[in-house]
C-alpha positions in Angstrom: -2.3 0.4 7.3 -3.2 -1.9 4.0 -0.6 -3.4 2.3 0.2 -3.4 -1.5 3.0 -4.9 -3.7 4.7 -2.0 -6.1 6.7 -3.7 -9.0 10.0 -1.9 -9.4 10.8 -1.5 -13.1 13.6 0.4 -15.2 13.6 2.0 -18.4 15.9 -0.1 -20.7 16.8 -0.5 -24.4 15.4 -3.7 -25.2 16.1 -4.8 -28.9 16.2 -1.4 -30.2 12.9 -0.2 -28.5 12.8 1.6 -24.9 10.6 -0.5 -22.6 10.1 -1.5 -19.1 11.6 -4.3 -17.2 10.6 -5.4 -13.9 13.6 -5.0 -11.6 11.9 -6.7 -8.2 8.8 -5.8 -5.9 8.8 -3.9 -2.7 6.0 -4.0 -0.2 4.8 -0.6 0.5 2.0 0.5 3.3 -0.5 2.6 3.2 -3.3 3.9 5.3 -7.0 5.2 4.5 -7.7 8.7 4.7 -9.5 7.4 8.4 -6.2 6.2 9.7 -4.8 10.1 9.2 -7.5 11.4 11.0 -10.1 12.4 7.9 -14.2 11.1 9.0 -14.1 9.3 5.7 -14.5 5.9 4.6 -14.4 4.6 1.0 -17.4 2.9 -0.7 -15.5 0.0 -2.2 -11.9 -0.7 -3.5 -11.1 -0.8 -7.2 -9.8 -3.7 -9.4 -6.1 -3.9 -7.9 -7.7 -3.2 -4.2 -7.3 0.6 -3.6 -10.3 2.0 -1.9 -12.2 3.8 -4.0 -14.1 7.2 -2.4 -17.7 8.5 -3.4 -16.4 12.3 -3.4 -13.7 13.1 -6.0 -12.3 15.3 -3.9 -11.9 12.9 -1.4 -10.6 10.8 -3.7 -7.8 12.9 -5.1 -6.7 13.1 -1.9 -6.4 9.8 -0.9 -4.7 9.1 -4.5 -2.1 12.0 -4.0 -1.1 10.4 -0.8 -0.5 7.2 -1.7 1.8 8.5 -4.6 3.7 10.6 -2.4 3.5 7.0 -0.3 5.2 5.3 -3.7 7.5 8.1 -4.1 9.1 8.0 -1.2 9.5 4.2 -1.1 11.3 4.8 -4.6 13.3 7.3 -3.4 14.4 4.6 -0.3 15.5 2.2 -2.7 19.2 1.9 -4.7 19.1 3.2 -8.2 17.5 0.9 -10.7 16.7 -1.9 -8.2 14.3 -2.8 -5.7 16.9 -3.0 -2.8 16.5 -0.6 -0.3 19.9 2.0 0.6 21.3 0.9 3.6 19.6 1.6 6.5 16.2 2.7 5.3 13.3 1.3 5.9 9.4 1.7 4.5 7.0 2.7 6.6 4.5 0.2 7.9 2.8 2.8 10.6 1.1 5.9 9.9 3.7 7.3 12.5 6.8 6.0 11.0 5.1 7.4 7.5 4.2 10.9 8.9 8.2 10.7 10.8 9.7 9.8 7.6 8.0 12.2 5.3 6.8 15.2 7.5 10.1 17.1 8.0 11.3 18.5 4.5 12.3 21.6 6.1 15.0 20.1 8.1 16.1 17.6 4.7 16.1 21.1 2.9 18.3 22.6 6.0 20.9 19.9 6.1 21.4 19.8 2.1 22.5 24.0 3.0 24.3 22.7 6.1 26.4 20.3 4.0 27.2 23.0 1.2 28.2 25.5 3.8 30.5 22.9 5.4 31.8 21.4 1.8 32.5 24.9 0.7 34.2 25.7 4.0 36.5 23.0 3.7 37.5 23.2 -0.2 40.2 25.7 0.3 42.0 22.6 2.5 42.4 21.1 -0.5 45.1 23.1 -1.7 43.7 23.4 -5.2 43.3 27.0 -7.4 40.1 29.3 -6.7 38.8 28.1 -10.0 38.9 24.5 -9.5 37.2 24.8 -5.9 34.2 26.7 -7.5 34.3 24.0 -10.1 33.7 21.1 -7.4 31.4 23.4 -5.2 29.3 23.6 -8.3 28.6 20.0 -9.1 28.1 19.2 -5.3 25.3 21.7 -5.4 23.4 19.4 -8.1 23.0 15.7 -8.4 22.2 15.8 -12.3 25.2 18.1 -12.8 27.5 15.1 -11.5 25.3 12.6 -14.0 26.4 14.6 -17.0 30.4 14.2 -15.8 32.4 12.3 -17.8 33.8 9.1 -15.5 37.1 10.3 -14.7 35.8 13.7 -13.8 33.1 11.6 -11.3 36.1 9.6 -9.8 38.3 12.6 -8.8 34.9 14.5 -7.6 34.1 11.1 -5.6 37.7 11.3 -3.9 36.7 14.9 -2.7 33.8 14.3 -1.5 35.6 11.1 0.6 38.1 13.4 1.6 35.8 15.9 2.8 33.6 12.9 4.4 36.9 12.0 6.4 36.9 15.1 8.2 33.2 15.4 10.0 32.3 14.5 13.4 30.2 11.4 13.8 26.9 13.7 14.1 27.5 15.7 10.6 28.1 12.4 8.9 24.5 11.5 9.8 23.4 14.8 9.3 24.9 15.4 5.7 24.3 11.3 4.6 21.5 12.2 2.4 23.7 14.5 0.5 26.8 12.3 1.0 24.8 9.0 -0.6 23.2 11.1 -3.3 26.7 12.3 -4.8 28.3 9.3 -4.3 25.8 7.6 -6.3 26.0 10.1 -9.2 29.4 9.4 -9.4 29.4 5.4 -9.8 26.0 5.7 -12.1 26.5 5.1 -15.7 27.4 8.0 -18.4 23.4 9.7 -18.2 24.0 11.1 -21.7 24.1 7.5 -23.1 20.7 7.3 -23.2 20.4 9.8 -25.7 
């Protein structure tokens, strides 16, 4: 695996004008398209050190894995820094990469697992039809929570607490994705300030 520095920066008003500011680094791995088992080998490496392939093809390839590669580091790190969420880690094997990346299915089969369970347990909460479906429908979508207003997030963060209080120690790992996702909706700034 080959490693490269990834500068972490945020979109942010700066004296009237939207630019970027550099947040932090994060060292991120990657392999070449030999390392995953392709009979390829690049000719040379570009100007900031990426291999460079003599097929096109062969190239787009390599460059659409190594920005799935950035993505998912991205995606591992806290919102608008370059601090990774507690207990994640980036990848510096191709087997830890193809472990960490490989099993969307199961990501996409928790995320119904934890709606299932939410939805199950709503009517606990003692509140009307109405507002259940209300909280079901913003636990469904991440952006839906960003476009709350902050008390609205608060109460929707004491649910999802409350409902976090009640699962057995292996659907609190299974449903953390979700769990951390929300939660971080709900302490992230008013997203329609930006406009």
């Amino acid at each position: 695996m080959n490693k490269y520095t990834m500068e972490v920066s945020t979109k942010e008003d700066v004296d009237g004008k939207a630019q970027y500011v550099k947040q932090g680094e994060v060292v991120v791995y990657y392999p070449l398209l030999s390392e995953l088992g392709l009979a390829v080998e690049p000719t040379k490496n570009d100007e900031d050190g990426f291999p460079v392939y003599a097929d096109e093809k062969v190239q787009y390839v390599f460059d659409a894995v190594l920005a799935a590669i950035k993505a998912q580091a991205r995606n591992k790190l806290v919102s608008k820094t370059a601090t990774l969420k507690p207990g994640l880690s980036i990848a510096t094997t191709v087997e830890e990469l193809l472990e960490s990346g490989g099993n969307k299915g199961d990501a996409l089969a928790a995320g119904r697992e934890f709606l299932a369970a939410f939805k199950a347990w709503l009517p606990s909460t003692g509140k009307a039809e109405k507002v259940q479906a209300a909280v079901y429908n913003l636990a469904r979508s991440v952006s839906n929570v960003s476009l709350q207003p902050d008390d609205k997030k608060a109460k929707f963060a004491t649910y999802l607490q409350d409902f976090a209080e009640t699962l057995t120690e292996a659907q609190a790992e299974r449903f953390s994705r979700s769990l951390l996702n929300l939660n971080e909706a709900c302490t992230a700034g008013d997203a329609l300030d930006d406009m």
